[in-house]
C-alpha beads as a LAMMPS data file, in Angstrom:
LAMMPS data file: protein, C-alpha beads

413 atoms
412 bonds

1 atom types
1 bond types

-500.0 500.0 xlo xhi
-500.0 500.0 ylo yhi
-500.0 500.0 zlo zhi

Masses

1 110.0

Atoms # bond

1 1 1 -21.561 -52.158 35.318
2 1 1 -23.912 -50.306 37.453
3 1 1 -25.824 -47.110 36.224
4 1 1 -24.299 -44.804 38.863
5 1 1 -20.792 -45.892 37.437
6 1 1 -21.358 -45.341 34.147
7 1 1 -22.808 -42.193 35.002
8 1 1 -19.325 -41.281 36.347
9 1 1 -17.296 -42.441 33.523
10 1 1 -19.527 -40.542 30.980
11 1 1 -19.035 -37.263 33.205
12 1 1 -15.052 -38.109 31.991
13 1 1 -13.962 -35.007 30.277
14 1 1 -10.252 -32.834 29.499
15 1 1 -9.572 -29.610 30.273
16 1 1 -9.470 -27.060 27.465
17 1 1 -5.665 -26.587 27.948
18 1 1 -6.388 -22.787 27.227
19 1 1 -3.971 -20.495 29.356
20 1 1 -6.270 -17.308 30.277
21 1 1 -4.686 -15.068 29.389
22 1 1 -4.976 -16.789 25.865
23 1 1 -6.767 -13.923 23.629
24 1 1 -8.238 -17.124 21.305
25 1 1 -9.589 -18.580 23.913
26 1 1 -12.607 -18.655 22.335
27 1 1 -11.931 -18.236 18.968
28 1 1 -14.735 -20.501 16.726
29 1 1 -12.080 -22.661 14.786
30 1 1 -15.067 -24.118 12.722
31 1 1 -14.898 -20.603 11.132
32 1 1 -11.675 -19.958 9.674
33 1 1 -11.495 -19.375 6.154
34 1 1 -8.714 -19.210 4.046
35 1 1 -8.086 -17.084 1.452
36 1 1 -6.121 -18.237 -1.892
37 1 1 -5.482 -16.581 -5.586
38 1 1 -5.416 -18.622 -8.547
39 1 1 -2.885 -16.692 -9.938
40 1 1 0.611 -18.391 -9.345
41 1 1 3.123 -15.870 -8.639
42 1 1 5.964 -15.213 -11.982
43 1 1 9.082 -15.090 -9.093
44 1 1 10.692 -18.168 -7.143
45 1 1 12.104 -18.876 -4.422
46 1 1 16.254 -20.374 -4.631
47 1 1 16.422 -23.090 -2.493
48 1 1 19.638 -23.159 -0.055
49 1 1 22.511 -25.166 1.147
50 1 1 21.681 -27.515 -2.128
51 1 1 23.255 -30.780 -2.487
52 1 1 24.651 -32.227 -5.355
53 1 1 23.586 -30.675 -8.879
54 1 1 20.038 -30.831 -10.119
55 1 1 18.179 -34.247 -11.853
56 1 1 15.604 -35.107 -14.104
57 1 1 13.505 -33.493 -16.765
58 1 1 10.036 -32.380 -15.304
59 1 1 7.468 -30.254 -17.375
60 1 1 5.408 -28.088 -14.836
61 1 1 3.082 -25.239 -15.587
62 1 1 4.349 -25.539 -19.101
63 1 1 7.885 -24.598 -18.017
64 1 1 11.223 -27.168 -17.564
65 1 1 12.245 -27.933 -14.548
66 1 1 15.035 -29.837 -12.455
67 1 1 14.853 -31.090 -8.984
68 1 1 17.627 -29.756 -6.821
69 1 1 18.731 -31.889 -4.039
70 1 1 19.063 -30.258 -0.313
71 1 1 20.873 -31.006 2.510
72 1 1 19.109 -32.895 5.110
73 1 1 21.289 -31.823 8.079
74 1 1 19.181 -31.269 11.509
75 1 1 15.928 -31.933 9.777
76 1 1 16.383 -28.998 7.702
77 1 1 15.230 -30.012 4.265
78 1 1 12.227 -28.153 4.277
79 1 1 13.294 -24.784 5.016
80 1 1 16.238 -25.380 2.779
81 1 1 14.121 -26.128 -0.064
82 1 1 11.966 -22.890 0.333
83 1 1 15.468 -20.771 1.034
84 1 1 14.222 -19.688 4.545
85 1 1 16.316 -20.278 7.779
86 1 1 14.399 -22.329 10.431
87 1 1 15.826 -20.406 13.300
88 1 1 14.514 -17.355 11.833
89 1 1 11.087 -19.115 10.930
90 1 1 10.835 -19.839 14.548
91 1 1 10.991 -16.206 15.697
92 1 1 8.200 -15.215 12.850
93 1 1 6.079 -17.938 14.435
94 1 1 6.080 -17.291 17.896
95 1 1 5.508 -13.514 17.026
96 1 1 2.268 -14.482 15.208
97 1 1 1.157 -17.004 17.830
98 1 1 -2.297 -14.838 18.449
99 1 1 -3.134 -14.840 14.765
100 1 1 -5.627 -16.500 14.331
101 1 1 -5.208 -18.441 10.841
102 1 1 -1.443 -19.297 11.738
103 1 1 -2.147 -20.961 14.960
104 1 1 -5.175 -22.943 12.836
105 1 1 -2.889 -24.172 10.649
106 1 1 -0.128 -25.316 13.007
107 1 1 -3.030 -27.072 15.148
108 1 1 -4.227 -28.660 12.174
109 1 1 -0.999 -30.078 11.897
110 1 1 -0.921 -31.640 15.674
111 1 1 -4.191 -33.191 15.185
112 1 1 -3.544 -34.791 11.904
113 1 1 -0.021 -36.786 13.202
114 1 1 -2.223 -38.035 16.660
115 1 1 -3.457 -41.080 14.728
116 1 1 0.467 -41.769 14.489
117 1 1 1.837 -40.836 18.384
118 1 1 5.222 -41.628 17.351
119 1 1 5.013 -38.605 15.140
120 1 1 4.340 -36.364 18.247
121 1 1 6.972 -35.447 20.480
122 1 1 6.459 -35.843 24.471
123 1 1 6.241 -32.043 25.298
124 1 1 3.794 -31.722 22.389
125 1 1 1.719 -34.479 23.812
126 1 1 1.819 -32.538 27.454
127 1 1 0.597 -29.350 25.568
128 1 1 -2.111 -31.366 23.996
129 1 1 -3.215 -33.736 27.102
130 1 1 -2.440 -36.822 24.794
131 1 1 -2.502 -39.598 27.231
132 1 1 -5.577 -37.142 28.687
133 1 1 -7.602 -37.872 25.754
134 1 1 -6.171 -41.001 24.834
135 1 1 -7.565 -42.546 28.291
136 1 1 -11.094 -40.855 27.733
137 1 1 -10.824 -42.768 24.429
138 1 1 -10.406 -46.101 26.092
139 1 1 -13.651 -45.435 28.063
140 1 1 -15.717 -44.945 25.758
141 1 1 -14.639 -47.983 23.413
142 1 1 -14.958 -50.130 27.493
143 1 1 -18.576 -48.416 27.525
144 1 1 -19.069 -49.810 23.935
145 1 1 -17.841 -52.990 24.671
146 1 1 -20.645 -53.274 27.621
147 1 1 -22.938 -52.263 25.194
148 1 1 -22.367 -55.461 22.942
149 1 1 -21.906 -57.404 25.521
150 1 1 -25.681 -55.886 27.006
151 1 1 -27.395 -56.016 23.673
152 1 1 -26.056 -60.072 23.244
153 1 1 -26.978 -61.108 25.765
154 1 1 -30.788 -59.497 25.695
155 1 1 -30.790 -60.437 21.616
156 1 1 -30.327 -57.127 20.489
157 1 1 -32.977 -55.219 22.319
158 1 1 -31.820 -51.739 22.858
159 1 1 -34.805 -51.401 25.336
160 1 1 -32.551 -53.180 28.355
161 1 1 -30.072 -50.172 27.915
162 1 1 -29.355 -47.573 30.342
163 1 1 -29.611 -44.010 29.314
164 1 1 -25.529 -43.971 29.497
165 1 1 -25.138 -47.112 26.772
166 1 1 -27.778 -45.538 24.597
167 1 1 -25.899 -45.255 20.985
168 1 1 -26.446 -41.581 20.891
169 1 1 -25.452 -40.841 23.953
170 1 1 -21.980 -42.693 23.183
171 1 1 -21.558 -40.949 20.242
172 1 1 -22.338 -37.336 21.726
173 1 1 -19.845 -38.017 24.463
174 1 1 -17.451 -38.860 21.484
175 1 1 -17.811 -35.961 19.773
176 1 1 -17.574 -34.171 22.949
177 1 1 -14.570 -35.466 23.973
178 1 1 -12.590 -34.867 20.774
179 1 1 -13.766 -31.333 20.516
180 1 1 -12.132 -30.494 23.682
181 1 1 -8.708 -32.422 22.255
182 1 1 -9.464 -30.295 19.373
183 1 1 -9.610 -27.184 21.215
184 1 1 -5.704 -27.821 23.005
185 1 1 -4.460 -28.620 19.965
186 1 1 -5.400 -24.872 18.853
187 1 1 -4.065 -23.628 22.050
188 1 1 -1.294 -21.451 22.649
189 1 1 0.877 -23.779 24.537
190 1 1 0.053 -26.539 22.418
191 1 1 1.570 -24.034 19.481
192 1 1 4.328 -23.131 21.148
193 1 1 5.203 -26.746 22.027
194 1 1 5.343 -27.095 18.486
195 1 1 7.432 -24.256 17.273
196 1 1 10.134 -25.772 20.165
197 1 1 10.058 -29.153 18.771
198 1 1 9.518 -29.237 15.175
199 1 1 11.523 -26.037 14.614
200 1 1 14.007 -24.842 17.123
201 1 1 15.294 -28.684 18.249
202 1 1 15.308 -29.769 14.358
203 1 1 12.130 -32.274 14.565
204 1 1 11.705 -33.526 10.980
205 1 1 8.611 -31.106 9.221
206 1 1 5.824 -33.092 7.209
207 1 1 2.995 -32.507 5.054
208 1 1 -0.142 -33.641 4.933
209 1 1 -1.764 -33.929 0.960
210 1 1 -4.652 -32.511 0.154
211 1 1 -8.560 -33.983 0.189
212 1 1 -9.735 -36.385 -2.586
213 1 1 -9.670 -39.947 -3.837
214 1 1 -6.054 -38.937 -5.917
215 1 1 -5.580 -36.097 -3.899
216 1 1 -6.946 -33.776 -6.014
217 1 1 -9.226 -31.457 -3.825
218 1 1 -6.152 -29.047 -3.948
219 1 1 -5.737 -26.409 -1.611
220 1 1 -7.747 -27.943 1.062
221 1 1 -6.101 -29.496 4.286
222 1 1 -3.416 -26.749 6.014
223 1 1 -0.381 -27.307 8.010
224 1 1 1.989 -25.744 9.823
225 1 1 4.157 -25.463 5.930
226 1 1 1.586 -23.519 5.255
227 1 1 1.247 -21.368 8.307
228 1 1 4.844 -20.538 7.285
229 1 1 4.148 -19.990 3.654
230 1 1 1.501 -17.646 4.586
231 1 1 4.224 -15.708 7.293
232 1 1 6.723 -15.265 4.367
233 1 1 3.675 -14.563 1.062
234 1 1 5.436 -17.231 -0.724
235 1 1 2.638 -19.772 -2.815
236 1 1 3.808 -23.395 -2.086
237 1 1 3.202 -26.261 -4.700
238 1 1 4.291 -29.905 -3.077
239 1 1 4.612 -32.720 -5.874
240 1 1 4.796 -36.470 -4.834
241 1 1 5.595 -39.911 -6.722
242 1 1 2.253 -40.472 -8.600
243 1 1 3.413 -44.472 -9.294
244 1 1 5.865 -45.998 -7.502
245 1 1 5.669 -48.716 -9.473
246 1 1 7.071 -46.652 -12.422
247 1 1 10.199 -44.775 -12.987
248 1 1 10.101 -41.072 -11.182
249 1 1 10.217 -39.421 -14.798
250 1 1 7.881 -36.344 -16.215
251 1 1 4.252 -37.065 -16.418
252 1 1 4.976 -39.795 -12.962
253 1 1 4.899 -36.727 -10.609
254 1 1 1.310 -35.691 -8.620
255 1 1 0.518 -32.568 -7.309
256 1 1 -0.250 -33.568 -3.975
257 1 1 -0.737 -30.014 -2.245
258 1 1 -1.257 -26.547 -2.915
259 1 1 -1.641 -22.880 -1.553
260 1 1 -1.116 -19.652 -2.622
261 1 1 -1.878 -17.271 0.226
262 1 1 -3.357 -13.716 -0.781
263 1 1 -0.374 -11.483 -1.464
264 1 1 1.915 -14.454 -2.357
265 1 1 5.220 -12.748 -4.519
266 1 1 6.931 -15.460 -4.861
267 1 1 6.101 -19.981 -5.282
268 1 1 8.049 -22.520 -4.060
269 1 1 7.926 -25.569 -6.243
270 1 1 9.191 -28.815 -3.837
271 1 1 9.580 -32.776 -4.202
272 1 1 8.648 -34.633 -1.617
273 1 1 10.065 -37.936 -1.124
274 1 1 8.794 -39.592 2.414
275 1 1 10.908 -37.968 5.115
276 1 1 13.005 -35.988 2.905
277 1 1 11.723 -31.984 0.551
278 1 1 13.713 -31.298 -2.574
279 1 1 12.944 -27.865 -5.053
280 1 1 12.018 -27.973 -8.128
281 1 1 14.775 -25.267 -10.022
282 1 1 14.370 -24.278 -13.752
283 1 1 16.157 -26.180 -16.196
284 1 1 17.026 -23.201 -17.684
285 1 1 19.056 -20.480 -15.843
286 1 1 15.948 -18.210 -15.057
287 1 1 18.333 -16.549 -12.903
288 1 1 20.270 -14.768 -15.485
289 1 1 16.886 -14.387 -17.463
290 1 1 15.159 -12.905 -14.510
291 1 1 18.388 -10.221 -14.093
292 1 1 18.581 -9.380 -17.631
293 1 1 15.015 -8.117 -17.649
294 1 1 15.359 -6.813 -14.515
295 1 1 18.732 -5.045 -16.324
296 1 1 16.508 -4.023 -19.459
297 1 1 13.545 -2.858 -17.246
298 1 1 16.147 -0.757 -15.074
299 1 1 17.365 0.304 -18.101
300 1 1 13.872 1.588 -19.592
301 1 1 12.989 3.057 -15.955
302 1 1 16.752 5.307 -16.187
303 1 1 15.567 5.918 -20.146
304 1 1 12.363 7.169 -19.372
305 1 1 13.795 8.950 -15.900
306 1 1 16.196 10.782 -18.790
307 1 1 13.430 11.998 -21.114
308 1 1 11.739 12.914 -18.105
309 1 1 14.385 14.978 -17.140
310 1 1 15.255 16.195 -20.353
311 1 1 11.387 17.435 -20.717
312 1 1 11.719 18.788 -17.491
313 1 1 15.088 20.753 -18.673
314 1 1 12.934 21.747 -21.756
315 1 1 10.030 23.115 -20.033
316 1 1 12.089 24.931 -18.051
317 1 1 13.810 26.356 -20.390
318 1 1 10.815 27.197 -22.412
319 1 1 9.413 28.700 -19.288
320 1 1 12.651 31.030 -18.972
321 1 1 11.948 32.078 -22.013
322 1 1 8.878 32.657 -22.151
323 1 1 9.430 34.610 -19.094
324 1 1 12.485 36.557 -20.736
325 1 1 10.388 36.964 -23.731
326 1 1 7.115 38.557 -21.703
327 1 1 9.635 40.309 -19.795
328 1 1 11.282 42.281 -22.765
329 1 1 7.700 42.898 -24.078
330 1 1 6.810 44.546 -20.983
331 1 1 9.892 46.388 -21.345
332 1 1 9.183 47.236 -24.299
333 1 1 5.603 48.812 -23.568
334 1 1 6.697 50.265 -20.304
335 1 1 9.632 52.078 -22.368
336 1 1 6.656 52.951 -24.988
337 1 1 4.420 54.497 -22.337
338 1 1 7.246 56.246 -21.016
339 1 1 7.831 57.579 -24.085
340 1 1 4.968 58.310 -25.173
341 1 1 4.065 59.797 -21.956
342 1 1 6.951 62.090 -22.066
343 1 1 6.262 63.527 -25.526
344 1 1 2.742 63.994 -23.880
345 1 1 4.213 65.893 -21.433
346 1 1 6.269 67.819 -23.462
347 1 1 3.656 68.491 -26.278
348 1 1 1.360 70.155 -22.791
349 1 1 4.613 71.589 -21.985
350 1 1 5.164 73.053 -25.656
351 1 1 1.255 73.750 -26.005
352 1 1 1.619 76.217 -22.185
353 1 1 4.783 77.873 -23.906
354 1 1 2.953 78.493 -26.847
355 1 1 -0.235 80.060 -25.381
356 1 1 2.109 81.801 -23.240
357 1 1 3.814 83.249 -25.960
358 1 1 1.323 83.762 -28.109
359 1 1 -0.458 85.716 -25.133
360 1 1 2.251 87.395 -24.319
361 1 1 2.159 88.478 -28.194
362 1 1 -1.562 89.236 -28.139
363 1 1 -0.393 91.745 -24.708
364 1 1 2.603 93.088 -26.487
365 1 1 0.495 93.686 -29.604
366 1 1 -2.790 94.953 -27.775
367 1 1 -0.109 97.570 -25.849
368 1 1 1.249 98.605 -28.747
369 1 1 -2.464 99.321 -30.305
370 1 1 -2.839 100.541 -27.386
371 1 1 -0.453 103.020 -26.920
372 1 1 -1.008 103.913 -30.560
373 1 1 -4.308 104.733 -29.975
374 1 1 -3.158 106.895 -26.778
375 1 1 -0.685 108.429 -29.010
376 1 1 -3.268 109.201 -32.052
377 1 1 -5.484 110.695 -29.199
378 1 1 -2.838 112.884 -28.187
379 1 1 -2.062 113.990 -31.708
380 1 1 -5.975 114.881 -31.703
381 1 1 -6.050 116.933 -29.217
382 1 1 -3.105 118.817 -29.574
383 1 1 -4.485 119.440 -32.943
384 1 1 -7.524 120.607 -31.704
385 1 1 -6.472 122.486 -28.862
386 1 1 -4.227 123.915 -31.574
387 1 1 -7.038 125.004 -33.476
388 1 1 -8.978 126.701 -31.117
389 1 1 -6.773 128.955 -29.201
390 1 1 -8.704 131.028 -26.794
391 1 1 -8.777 134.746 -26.843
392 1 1 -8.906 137.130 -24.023
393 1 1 -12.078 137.531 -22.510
394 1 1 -13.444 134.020 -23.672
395 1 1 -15.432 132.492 -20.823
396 1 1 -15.665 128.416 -20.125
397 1 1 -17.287 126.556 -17.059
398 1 1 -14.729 123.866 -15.543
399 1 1 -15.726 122.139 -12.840
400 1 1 -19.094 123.892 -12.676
401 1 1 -16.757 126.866 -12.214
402 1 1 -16.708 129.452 -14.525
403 1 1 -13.164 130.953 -15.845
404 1 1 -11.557 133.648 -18.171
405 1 1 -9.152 133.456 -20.235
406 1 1 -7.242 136.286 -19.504
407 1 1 -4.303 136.228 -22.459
408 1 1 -2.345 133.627 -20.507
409 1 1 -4.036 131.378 -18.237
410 1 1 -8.121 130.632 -16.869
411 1 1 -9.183 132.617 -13.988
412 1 1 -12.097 131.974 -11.840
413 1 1 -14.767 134.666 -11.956

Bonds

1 1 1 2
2 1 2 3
3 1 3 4
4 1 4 5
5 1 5 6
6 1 6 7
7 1 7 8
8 1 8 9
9 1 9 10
10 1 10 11
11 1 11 12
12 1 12 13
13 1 13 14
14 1 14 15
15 1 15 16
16 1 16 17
17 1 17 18
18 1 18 19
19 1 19 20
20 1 20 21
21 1 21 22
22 1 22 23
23 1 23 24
24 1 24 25
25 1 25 26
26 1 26 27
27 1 27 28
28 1 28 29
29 1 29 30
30 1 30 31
31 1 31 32
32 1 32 33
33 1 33 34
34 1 34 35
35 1 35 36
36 1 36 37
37 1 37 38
38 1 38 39
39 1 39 40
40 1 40 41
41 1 41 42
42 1 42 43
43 1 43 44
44 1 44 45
45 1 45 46
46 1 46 47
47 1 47 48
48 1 48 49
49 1 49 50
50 1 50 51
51 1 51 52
52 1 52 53
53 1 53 54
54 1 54 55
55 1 55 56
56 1 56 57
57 1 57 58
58 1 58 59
59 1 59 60
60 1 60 61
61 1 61 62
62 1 62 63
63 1 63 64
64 1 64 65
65 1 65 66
66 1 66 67
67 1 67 68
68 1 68 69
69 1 69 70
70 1 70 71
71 1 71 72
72 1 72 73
73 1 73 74
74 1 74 75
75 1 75 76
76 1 76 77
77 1 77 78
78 1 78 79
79 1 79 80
80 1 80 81
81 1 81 82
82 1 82 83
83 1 83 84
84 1 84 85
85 1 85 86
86 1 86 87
87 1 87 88
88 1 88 89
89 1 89 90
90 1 90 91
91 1 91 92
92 1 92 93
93 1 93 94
94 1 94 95
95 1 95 96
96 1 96 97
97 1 97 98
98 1 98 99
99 1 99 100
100 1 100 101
101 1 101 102
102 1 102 103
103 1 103 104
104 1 104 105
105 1 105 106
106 1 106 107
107 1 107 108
108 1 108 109
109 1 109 110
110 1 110 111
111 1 111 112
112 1 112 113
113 1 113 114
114 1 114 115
115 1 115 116
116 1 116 117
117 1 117 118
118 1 118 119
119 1 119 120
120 1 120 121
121 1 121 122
122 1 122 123
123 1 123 124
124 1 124 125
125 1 125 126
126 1 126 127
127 1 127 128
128 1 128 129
129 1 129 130
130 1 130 131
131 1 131 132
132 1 132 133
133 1 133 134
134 1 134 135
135 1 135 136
136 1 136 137
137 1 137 138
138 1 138 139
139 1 139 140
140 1 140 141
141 1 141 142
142 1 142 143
143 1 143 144
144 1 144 145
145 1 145 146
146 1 146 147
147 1 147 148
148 1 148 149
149 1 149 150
150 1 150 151
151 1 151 152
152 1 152 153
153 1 153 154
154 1 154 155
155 1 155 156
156 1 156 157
157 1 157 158
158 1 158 159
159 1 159 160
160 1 160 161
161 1 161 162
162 1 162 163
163 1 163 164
164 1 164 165
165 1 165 166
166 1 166 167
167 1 167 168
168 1 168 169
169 1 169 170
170 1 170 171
171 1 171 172
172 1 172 173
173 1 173 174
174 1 174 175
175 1 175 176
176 1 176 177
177 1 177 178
178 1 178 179
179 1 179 180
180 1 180 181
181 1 181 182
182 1 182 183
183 1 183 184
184 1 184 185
185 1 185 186
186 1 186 187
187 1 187 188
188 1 188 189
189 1 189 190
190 1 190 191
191 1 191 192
192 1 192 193
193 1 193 194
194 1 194 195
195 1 195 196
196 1 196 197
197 1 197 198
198 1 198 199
199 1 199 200
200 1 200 201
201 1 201 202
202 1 202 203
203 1 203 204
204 1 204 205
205 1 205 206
206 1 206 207
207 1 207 208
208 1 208 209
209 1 209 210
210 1 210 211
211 1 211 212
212 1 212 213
213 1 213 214
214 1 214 215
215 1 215 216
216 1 216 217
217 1 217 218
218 1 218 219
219 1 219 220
220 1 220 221
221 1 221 222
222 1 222 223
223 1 223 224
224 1 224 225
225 1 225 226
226 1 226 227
227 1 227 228
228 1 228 229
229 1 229 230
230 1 230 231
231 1 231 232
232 1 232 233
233 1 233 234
234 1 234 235
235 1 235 236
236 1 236 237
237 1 237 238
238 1 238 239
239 1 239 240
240 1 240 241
241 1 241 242
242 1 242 243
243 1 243 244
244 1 244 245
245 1 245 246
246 1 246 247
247 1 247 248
248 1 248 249
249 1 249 250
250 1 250 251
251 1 251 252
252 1 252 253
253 1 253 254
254 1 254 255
255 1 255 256
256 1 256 257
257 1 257 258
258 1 258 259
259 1 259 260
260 1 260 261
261 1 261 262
262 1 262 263
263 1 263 264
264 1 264 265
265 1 265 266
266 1 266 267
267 1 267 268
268 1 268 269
269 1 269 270
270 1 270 271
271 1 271 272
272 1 272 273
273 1 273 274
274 1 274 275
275 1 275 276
276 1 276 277
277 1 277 278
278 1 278 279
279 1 279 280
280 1 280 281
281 1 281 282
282 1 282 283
283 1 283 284
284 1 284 285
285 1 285 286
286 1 286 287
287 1 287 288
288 1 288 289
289 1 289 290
290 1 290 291
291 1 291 292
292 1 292 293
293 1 293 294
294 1 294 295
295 1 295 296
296 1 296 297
297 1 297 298
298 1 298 299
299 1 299 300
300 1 300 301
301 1 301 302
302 1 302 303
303 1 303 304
304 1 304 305
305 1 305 306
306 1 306 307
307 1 307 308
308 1 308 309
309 1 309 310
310 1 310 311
311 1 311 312
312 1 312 313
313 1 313 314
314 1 314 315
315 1 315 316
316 1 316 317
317 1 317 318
318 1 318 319
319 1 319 320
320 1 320 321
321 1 321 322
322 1 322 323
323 1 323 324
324 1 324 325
325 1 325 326
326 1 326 327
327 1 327 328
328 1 328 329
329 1 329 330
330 1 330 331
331 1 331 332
332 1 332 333
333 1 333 334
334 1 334 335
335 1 335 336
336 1 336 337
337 1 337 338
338 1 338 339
339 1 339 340
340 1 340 341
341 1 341 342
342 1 342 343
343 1 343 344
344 1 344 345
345 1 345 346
346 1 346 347
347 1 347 348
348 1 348 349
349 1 349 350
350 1 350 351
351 1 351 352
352 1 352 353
353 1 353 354
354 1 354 355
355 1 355 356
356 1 356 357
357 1 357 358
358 1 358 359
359 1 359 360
360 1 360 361
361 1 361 362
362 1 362 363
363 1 363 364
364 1 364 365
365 1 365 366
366 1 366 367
367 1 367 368
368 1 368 369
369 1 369 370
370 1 370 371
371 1 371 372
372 1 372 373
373 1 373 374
374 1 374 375
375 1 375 376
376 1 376 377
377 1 377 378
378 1 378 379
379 1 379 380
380 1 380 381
381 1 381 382
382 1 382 383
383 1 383 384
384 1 384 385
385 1 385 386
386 1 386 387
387 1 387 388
388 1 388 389
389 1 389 390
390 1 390 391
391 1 391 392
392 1 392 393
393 1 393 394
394 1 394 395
395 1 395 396
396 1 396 397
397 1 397 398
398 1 398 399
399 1 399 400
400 1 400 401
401 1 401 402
402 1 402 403
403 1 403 404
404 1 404 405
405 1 405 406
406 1 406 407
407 1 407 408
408 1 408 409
409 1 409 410
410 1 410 411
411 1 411 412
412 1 412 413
């Protein structure tokens, strides 16, 4: 093949398959990270529309359980086993279709069924550009083939190579190549293609295990059961046939996947049998266990709501009479300082009567000395005027006038 049409061939690339108005466009997929507890939730979820009553005797997490057969009916096993609705699964999806983790996860789950193209349906392989990359593919194995076919017939030397058959150069283009797949099957319509086929037209939903020889790098490869886990905080646990070559009894049963999103309230436990999700259920009725101590806890909640109340009733009561009690002991000391205030009042009141009087005594009694003084003068000079009668002829200056006494009366001289 000449240079300048290999050239041409290597120039081969897809399309990104991003709309634009796609707001993870560019979103770095090599940098999600997922977030999981290690603690498995206490609650469960009941699977639905169940089938048949449950089987078996399986010890897990150190509890009994039964596996619960669920209808199958329009692909449905899945969602029945988890006791969500698929219609209503659907909706949650396409309303998260810009988060980033949940479209991750459902991409992961397109890439990992394109080694087996009968597991992808025709409007998932449009969204993806399938046949797109599937043709690039061919290329590139054509461009390795001229490569052998080069390096035979020059004995292996890599030094008759154009720059286009150069190993690393193949390899690059590769890598290049499958990104870009990569990158559609994160896209939005490749997401959406999904959620129509898988979900809404009943395509059968699948899992892929996690990492490991035995599958036992739990909690490591994400799917579009996840992505729905994740929607819903329910922790999922999948368990698979460990032997097949031995009887499906306790201790026969692998734990194939795990993940228990952030935030998880409740687990779903689930058998899968190729093609076909069952739930693990206790073997005892955890139900009625699970609604007696939610009974005993309401119970203790209204208990201690009671004594709460009743304190409350107490402390108010105390209060009113503490209040009633401060009350009449600031009636009482109000009525005190009234009282005593009034016999204050009354003692000044007394007190002014009794100077009053006792002044009024003190005048009557310094009158009376008085006019008994006035009245002993009198006496005195009567007596004296008595005793010294003037006779006629007797002279006496009054009012530096001089008078006679002339038998009867004074006369002026």
């Amino acid at each position: 093949m000449p240079i300048s049409t290999l050239s041409l061939v290597l120039g081969l690339s897809i399309s990104s398959g991003y709309a634009s108005d796609d707001p993870l466009s560019h979103q770095d997929w090599g940098a999600i990270s997922v977030d999981q507890t290690k603690d498995l939730p206490q609650q469960y979820t009941t699977p639905v529309n169940k089938a048949g009553v449950p089987w078996g005797d399986f010890s897990l997490n150190g509890k009994k359980y039964k596996i619960q057969n669920v209808s199958g009916s329009n692909m449905a096993c899945f969602f029945n086993s988890m006791g969500l609705n698929a219609a209503a699964q659907a909706k949650l999806l396409r309303e998260n279709k810009n988060n980033s983790l949940v479209r991750w996860m459902v991409g992961n789950d397109i890439l990992s069924a394109f080694h087996n193209p009968e597991q992808l349906s025709g409007k998932v392989k449009v969204a993806i550009g399938y046949n797109e990359y599937m043709q690039a593919r061919d290329e590139i194995d054509k461009l390795e083939e001229k490569r052998n076919s080069l390096l035979k017939e020059n004995g292996g030397n890599t030094d008759v190579l154009p720059e286009e058959l150069q190993k690393a150069k193949l390899v690059e283009k590769e890598n290049e190549i499958f990104e870009t797949f990569k990158k559609r099957c994160m896209s939005s319509a490749a997401f959406l293609a999904y959620v129509d086929t898988y979900i809404d037209n009943n395509e059968m939903m699948a899992f892929a295990p996690d990492g490991g020889v035995n599958h036992d790098d739990i909690g490591q490869n994400f799917t579009a059961i996840d992505a729905i886990a994740y929607l819903n905080n329910i922790g999922v646990q999948i368990y698979t046939w460990a032997d097949r070559k031995k009887p499906l009894v306790d201790g026969n049963i692998h734990l194939s996947h795990q993940y228990i999103p952030d935030g998880a309230t409740r687990i779903a436990r689930l058998y899968y049998n190729p093609y076909h999700f069952q739930a693990f259920v206790s073997a005892v009725d955890e139900e009625a266990e699970r609604q007696a101590k939610a009974q005993e806890e309401l119970r203790k909640q209204q208990e201690a709501e009671r004594q709460a109340k009743d304190q409350e009733e107490l402390r108010k009561q105390q209060e009113a009479e503490r209040q009633a009690k401060t009350q009449e002991e600031l009636r009482k000391q109000q009525e005190a300082e009234r009282q005593a205030k009034d016999q204050e009042e009354l003692r000044k009141q007394q007190e002014v009567e009794r100077q009053a009087k006792a002044q009024e005594e003190l005048r009557k009694q310094q009158e009376a000395e008085r006019q008994a003084k006035d009245q002993q003068q009198g006496t005195g000079e009567l007596e004296s005027i008595g005793s010294s009668q003037p006779q006629v002829g007797d002279v006496r200056t009054n009012n530096a006038k001089k008078e006679r006494w002339n038998g009867s009366r004074w006369v002026r001289m």
